[in-house]
C-alpha positions as CSV (number, residue, x, y, z in Angstrom):
1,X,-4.0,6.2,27.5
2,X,-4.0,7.8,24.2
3,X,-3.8,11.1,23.7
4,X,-6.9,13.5,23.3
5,X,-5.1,14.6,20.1
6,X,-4.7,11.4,18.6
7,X,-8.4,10.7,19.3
8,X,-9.2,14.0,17.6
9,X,-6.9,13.2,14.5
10,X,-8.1,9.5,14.1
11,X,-11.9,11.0,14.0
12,X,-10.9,13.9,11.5
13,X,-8.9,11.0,9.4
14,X,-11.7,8.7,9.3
15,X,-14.4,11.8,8.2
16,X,-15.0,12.2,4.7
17,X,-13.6,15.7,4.7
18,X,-10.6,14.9,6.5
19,X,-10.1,11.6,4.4
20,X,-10.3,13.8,1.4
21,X,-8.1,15.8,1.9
22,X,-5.6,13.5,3.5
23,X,-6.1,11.6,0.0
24,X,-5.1,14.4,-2.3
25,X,-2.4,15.4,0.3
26,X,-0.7,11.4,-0.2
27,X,-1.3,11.3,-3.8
28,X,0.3,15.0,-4.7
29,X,3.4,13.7,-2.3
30,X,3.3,10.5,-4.8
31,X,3.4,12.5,-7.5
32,X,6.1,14.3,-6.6
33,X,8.0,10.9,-6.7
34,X,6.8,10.2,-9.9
35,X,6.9,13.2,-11.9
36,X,10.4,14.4,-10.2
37,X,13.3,14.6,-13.5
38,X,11.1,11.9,-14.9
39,X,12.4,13.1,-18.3
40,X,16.4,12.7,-17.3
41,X,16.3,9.6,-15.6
42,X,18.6,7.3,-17.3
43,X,16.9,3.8,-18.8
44,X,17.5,1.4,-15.3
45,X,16.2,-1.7,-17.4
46,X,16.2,-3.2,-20.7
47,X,12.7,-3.7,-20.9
48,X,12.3,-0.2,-20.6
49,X,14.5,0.8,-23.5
50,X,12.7,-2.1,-25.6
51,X,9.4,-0.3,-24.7
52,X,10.5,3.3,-25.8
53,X,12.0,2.1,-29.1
54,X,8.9,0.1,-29.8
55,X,6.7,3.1,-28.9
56,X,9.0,5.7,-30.9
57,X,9.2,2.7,-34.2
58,X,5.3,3.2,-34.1
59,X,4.5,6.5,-34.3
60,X,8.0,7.6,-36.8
61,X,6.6,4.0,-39.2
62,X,2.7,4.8,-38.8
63,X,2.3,1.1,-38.3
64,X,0.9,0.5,-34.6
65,X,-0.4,-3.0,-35.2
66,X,2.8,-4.8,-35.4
67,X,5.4,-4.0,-32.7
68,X,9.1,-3.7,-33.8
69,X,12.3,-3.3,-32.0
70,X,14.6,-1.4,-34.5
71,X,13.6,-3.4,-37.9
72,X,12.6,-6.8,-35.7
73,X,9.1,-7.6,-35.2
74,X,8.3,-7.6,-32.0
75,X,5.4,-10.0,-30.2
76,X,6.6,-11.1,-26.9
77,X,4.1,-8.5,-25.1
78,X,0.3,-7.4,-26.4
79,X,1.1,-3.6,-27.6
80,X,-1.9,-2.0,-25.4
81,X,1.4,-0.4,-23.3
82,X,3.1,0.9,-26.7
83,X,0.4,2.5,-27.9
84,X,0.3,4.0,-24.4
85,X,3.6,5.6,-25.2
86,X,3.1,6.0,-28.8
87,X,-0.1,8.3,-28.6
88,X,2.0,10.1,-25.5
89,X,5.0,10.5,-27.8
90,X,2.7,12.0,-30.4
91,X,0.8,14.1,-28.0
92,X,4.0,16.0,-26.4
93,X,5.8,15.4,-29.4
94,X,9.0,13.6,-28.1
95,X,9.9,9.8,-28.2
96,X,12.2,9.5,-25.7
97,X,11.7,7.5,-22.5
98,X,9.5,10.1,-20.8
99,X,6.2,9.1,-23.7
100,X,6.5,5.9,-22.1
101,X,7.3,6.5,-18.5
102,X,4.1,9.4,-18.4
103,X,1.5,6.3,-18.4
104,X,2.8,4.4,-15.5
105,X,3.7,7.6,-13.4
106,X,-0.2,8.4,-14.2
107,X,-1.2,4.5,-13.7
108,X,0.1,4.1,-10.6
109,X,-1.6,7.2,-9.3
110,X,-4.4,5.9,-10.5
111,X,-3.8,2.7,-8.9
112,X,-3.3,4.2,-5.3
113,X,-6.9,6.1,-5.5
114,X,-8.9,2.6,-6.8
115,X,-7.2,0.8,-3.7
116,X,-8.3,4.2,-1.2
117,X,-11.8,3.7,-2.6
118,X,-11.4,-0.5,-2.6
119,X,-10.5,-0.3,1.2
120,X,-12.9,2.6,2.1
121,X,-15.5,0.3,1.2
122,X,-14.3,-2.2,3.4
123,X,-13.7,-0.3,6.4
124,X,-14.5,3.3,6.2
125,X,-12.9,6.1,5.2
126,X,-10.0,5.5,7.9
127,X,-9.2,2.6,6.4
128,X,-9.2,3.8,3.1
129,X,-6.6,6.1,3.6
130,X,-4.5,3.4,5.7
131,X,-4.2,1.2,2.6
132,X,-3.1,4.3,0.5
133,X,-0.4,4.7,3.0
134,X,0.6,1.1,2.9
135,X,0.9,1.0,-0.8
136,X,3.1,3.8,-1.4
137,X,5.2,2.9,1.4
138,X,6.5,-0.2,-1.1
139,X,9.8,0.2,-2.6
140,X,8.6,-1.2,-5.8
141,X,4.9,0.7,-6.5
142,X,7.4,3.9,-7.1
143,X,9.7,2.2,-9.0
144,X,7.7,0.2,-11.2
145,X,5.6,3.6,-11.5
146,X,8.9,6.0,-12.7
147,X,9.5,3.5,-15.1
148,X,8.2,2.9,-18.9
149,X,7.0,-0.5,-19.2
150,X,4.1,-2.5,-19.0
151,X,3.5,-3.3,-15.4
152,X,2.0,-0.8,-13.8
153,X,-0.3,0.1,-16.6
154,X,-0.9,-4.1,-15.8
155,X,-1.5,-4.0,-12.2
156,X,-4.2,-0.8,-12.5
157,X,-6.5,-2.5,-14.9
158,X,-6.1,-6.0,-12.9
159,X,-7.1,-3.6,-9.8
160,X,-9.8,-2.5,-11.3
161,X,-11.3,-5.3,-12.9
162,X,-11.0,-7.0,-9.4
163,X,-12.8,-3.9,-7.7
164,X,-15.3,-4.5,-10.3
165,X,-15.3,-7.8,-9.7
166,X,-16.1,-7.7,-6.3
167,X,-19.0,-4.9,-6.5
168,X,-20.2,-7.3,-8.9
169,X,-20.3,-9.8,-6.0
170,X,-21.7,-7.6,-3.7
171,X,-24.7,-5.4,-5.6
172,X,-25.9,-8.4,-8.1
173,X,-25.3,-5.2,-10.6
174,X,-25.2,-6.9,-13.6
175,X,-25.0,-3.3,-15.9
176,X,-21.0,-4.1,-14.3
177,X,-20.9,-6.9,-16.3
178,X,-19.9,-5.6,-19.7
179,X,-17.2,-3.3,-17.9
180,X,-15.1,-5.6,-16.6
181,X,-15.1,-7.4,-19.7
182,X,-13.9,-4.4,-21.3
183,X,-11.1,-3.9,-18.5
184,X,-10.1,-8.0,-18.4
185,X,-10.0,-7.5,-22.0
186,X,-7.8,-4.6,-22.2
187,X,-5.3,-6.4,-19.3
188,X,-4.7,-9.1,-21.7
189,X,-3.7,-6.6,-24.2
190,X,-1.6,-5.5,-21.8
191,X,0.4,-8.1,-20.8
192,X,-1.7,-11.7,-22.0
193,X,-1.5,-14.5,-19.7
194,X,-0.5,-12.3,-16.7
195,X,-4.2,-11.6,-16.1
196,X,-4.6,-15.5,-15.5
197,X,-2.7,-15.1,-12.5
198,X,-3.6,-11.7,-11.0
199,X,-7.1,-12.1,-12.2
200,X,-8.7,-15.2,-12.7
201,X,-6.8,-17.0,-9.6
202,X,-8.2,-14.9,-7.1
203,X,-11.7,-14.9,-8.9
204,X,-12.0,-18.7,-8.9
205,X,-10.5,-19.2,-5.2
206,X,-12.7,-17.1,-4.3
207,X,-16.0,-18.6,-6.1
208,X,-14.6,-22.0,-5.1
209,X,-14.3,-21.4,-1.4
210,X,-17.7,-20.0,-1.0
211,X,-19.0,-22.8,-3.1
212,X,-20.6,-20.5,-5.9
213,X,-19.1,-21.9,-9.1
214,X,-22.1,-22.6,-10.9
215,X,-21.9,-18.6,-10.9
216,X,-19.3,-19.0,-13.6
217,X,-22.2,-20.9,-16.2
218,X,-24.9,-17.7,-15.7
219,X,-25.2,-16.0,-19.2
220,X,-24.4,-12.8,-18.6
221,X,-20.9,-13.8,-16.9
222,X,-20.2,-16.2,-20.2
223,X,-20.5,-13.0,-22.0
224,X,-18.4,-11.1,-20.1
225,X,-15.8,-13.5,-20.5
226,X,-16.5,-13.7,-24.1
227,X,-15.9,-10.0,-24.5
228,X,-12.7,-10.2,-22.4
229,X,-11.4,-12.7,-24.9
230,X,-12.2,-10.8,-27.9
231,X,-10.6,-7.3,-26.8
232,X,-7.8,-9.4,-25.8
233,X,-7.5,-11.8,-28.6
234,X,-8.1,-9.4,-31.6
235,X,-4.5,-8.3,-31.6
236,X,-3.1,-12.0,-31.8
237,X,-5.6,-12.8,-34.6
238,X,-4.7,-10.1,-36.6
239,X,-0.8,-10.3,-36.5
240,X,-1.4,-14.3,-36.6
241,X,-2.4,-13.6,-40.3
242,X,-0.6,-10.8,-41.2
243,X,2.8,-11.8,-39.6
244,X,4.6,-15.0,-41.3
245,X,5.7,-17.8,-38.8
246,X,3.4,-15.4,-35.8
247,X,1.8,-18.2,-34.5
248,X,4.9,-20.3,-33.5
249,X,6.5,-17.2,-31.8
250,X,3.8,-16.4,-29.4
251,X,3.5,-20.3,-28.8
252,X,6.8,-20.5,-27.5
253,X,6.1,-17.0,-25.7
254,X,3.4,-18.6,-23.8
255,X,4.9,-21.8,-22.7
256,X,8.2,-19.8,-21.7
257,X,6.8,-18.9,-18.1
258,X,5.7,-22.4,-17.6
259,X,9.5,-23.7,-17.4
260,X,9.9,-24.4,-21.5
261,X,13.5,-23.0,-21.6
262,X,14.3,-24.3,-24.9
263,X,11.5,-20.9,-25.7
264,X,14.1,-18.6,-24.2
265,X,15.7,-15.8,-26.0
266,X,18.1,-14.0,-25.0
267,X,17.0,-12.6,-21.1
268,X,14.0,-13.8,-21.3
269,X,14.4,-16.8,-18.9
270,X,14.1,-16.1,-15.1
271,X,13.5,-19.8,-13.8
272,X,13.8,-19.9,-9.7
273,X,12.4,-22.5,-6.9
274,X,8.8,-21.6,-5.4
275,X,9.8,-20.4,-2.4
276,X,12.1,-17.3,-3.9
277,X,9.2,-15.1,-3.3
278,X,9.3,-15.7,0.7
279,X,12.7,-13.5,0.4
280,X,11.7,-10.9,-2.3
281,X,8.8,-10.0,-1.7
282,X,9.6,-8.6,2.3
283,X,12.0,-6.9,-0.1
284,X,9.8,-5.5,-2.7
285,X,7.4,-4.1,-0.3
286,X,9.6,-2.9,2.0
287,X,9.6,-0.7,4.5
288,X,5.3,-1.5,4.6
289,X,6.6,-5.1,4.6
290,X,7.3,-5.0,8.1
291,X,4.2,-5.0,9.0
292,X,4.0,-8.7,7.4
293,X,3.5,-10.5,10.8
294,X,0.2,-8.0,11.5
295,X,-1.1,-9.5,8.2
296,X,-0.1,-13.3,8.7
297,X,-1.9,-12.8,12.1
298,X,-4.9,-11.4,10.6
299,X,-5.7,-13.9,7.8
300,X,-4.7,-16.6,10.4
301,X,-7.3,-15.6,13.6
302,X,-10.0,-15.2,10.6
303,X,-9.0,-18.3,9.1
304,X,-8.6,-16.1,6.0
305,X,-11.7,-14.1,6.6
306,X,-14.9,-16.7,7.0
307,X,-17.6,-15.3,7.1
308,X,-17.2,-12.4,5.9
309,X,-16.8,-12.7,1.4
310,X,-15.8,-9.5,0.2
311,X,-12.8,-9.2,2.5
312,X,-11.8,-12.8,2.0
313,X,-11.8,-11.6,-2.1
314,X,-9.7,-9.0,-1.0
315,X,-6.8,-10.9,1.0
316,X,-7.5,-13.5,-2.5
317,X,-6.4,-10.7,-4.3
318,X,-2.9,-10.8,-2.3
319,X,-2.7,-14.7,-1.9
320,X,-3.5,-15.4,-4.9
321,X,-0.8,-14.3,-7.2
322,X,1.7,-14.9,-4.6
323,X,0.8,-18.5,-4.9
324,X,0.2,-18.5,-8.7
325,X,3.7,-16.7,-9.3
326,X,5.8,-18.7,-6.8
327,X,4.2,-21.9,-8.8
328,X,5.0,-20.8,-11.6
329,X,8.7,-21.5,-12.6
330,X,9.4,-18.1,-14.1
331,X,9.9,-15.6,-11.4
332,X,11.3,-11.6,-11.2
333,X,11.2,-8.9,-8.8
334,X,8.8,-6.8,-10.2
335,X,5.9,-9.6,-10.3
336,X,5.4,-8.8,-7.0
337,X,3.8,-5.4,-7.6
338,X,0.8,-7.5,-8.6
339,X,0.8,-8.9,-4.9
340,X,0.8,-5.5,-3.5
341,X,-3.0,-3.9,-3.9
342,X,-4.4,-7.0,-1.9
343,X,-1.4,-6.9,0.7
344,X,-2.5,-3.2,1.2
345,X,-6.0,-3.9,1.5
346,X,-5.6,-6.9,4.2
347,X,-2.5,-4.7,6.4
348,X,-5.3,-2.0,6.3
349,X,-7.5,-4.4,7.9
350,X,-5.0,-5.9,10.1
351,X,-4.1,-2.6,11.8
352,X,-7.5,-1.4,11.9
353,X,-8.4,-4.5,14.0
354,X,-5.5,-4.5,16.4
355,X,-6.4,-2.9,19.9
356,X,-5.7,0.2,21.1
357,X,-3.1,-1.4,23.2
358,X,-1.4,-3.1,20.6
359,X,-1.9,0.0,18.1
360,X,0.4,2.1,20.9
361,X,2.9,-0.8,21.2
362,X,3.1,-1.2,17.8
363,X,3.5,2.4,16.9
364,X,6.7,2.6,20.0
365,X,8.8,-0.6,18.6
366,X,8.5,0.2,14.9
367,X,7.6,3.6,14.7
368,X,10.5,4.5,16.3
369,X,13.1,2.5,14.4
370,X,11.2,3.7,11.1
371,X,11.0,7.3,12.0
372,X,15.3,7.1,13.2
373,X,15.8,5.2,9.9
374,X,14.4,8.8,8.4
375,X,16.3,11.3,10.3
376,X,19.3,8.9,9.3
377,X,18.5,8.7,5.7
378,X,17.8,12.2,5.6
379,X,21.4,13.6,6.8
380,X,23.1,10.9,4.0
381,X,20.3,12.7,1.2
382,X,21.8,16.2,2.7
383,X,25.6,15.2,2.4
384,X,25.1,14.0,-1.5
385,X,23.5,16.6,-2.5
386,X,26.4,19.1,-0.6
387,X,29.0,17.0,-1.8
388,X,27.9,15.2,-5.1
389,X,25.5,18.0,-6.6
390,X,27.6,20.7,-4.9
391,X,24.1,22.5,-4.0
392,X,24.3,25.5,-1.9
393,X,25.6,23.8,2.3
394,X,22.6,26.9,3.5
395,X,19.9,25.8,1.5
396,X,20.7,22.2,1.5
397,X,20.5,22.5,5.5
398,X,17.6,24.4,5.4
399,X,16.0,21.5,3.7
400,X,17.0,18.7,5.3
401,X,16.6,20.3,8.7
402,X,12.4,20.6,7.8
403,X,12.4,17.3,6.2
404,X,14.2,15.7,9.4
405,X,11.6,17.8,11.6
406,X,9.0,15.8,9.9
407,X,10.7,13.0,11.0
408,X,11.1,14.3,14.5
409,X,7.3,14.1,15.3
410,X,7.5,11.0,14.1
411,X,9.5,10.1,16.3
412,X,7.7,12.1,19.0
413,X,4.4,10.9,18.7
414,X,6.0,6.6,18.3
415,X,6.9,7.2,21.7
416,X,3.7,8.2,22.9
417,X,2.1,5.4,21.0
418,X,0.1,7.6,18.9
419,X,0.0,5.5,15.9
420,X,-2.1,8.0,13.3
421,X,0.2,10.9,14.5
422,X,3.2,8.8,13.8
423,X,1.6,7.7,10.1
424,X,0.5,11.1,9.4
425,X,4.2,12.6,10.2
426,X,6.3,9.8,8.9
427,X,4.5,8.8,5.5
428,X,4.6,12.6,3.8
429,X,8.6,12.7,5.1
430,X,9.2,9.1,3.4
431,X,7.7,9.9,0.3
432,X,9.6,13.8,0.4
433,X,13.1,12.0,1.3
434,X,11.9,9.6,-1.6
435,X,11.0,12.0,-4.1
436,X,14.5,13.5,-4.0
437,X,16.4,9.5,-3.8
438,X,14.6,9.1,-6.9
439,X,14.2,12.2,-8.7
440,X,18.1,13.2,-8.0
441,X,20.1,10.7,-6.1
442,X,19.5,7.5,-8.6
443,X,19.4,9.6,-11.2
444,X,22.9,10.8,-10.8
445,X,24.3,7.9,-9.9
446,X,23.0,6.0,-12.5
447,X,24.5,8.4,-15.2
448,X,27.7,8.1,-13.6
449,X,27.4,4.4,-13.7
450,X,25.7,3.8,-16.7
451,X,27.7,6.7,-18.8
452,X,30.9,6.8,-17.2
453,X,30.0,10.5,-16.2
454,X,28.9,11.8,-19.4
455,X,26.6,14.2,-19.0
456,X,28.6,16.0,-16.0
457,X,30.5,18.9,-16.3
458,X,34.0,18.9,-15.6
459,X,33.8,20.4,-12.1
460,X,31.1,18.2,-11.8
461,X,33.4,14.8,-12.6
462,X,36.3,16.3,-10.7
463,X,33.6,16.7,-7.4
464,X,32.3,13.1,-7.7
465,X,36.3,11.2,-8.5
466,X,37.3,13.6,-5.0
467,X,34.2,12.3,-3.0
468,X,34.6,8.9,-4.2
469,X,38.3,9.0,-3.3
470,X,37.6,10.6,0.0
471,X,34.3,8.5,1.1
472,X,34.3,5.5,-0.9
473,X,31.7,4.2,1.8
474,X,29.5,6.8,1.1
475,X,29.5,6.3,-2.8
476,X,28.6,2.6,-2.3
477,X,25.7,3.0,0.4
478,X,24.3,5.5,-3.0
479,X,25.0,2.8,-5.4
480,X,23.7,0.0,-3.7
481,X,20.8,2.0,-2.6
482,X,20.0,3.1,-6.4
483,X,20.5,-0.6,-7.6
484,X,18.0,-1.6,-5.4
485,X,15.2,-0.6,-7.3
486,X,14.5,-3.8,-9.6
């Protein structure tokens, strides 16, 4: 039977004033992720780099309408992202990768509150804050959100032109029209064709299912649509007559994805079968991921939610760029943060709906492997940043020992079966144990693979050759770990 305390907590959780406050509590513990040596991270991705030069060309050149990487013009992506970085660069006066890694730290805050409010709508306020916990329990909504280029800043205005889209649906306000034109509009500035999949795929599955098409033809939505096209298309009309040969560049840009690799340049090409996202994206959205089999369960026994429209529209907005993508012949890792809003929304559901029984169960399988898996990952954190960073063994202790208590009520309550204890222990310690993996851990080792330990001091290098000499194990669990973060 559960526990008087877990009854008391759930109820708190699921009150506005509790939800609130749990809220701010999960997205400060996110920003700690985020914002954590943002500045000395070292560039983990060429597209990053390609986004901070672009950004810095604009604002040292003055010319933000045609992108340029070094003395290259540059028109593979929209530039609504680089002048993201370029006005930050201007604002805090500094063109290095932190102008452009600011507005995806920020946008993927932004993106965890709009799913809160998305799922609180749904389901209450309980729910809401379940889906928060979901998302940032995804290996690749932090990631994509510490680094500088255009997804995330993709993914929040898909969001919320989808969360538009469906109080659209549900209030017949058509004042919402012209909004998510505007934010359609600015997601193709963003990153152009992407919006087909993560917006328009969901939106016409969804209209198609519940037989409402004709919807599309009304007047006001043709204007909408209209408006999106011309925020989005301005750009590409005015480099297409300013910039010689602009035309047959972005041609070949947009038939790339679709499996044209005589359009490739350089990296450009990532062409894999249609079922590579069935292995990447458990992956991607791990450790929340493992709660896959709750969600394939859920949109199964609904039969994909009949019935019942605006949560079928969510789970749409999950399925449907998962099918879109895996179609589609190009294929990376970090697509899948598109799939992860819906997948939060729906696992929210799913776990909402399960019994009390199951709930319990649920929380004593995997909420004890997840919360030992903390305690575990926590002593390795202590022992790099004793050995590696050569931090004080006291205070490192100290640290670890109230991080790994965290942990320990985790663990406590999984065994009782109290499932919101368990989530309300574990998901502040992942995102803590995170926050310093990603803020100091990656970071380090990333210099001393990426710069063959410049940067380090010489007791510094003479530390890290000793501990790599005396626990080459423990070096490669770090490396592997921070090379996991596509």
């Amino acid at each position: 039977m559960t526990n008087n305390l877990e009854i008391r907590s759930r109820a708190w959780l699921s009150s506005p004033p509790g939800a609130y406050l749990a809220g701010a509590v999960l997205l400060a513990a996110l920003a700690l992720v985020l914002f954590t040596n943002l500045r000395v991270d070292p560039i983990g991705r060429e597209s990053e780099r390609r986004a901070a030069i672009v950004a810095r060309g604009m604002v040292e050149s003055g010319d933000w309408l045609v992108p340029r990487l070094g003395g290259t013009v540059r028109l593979q992506k929209p530039p609504l992202f680089y002048w993201a970085g370029a006005a930050t660069a201007k604002a805090l006066g500094d063109t290095g990768p932190i102008a452009v890694r600011l507005p995806s730290a920020f946008a993927c805050l932004a993106l965890v509150a709009l799913i809160m409010v998305w799922a609180r709508s749904l389901g209450g306020a309980g729910q809401g804050l379940l889906a928060g916990a979901v998302l940032v329990a995804a290996i690749q909504l932090t990631s994509s959100g510490r680094r500088g280029d255009a997804e995330m800043l993709l993914a929040l205005l898909c969001v919320a032109s989808l969360m538009v889209f469906d109080r659209l649906y549900t209030t017949h306000r058509r004042a919402l029209l012209p909004l998510f034109g505007v934010l359609a509009g600015l997601a193709i500035l963003t990153k152009a064709t992407a919006v087909l999949l993560v917006v328009v795929a969901p939106i016409l599955a969804f209209l198609a299912l519940e037989r409402e098409l004709r919807r599309l033809l009304d007047p006001g939505v043709l204007s909408a649509c209209a408006l999106a096209l011309a925020i989005g298309l301005s750009w590409y009309v005015a480099v297409i007559s300013l910039v010689p040969d602009a035309f047959e560049t972005l041609w070949h840009d947009l038939i790339l994805p679709l499996g044209q690799t005589h359009a490739a340049r350089g990296d450009a090409a990532h062409f894999r079968p249609f079922w590579w996202y069935l292995s990447v994206l458990p992956i991607r959205a791990a450790p929340a991921s493992l709660l896959l089999p709750v969600v394939v369960w859920r949109l199964y026994t609904t039969r994909v939610f009949r019935g019942d429209p605006r949560k079928r529209f969510a789970a749409l907005t999950f399925l449907g760029p998962f099918v879109a993508f895996s179609l589609l012949p190009q294929k990376q890792n970090h697509y899948t943060l598109s799939m992860l809003p819906g997948l939060a929304l729906v696992t929210a559901d799913a776990l909402a709906a399960l019994s009390s029984r199951v709930r319990e169960w649920l929380a004593r399988g995997l909420g004890t492997l997840l919360a030992l898996a903390g305690i575990a990952v926590t002593v390795l954190l202590a022992l790099f940043l004793a050995w590696i960073e050569g931090l004080p063994p006291l205070g490192v202790a100290a640290g670890a020992a109230a991080i790994g208590a965290i942990f320990a009520l985790a663990f406590a309550a999984a065994l009782r079966g109290w499932a919101v204890a368990f989530a309300a222990a574990w998901v502040p310690a992942f995102l803590l144990v995170f926050a310093v993996h990603r803020g100091i851990v990656s970071v380090r080792v990333a210099i001393i693979e990426q710069g063959g330990y410049q940067g380090l001091t010489i007791d510094e290098r003479e530390r890290v050759i000793h501990t790599a000499r005396a626990h080459p194990w423990f070096v490669d669990v770090f490396r592997v770990a921070s090379g996991s973060s596509d």
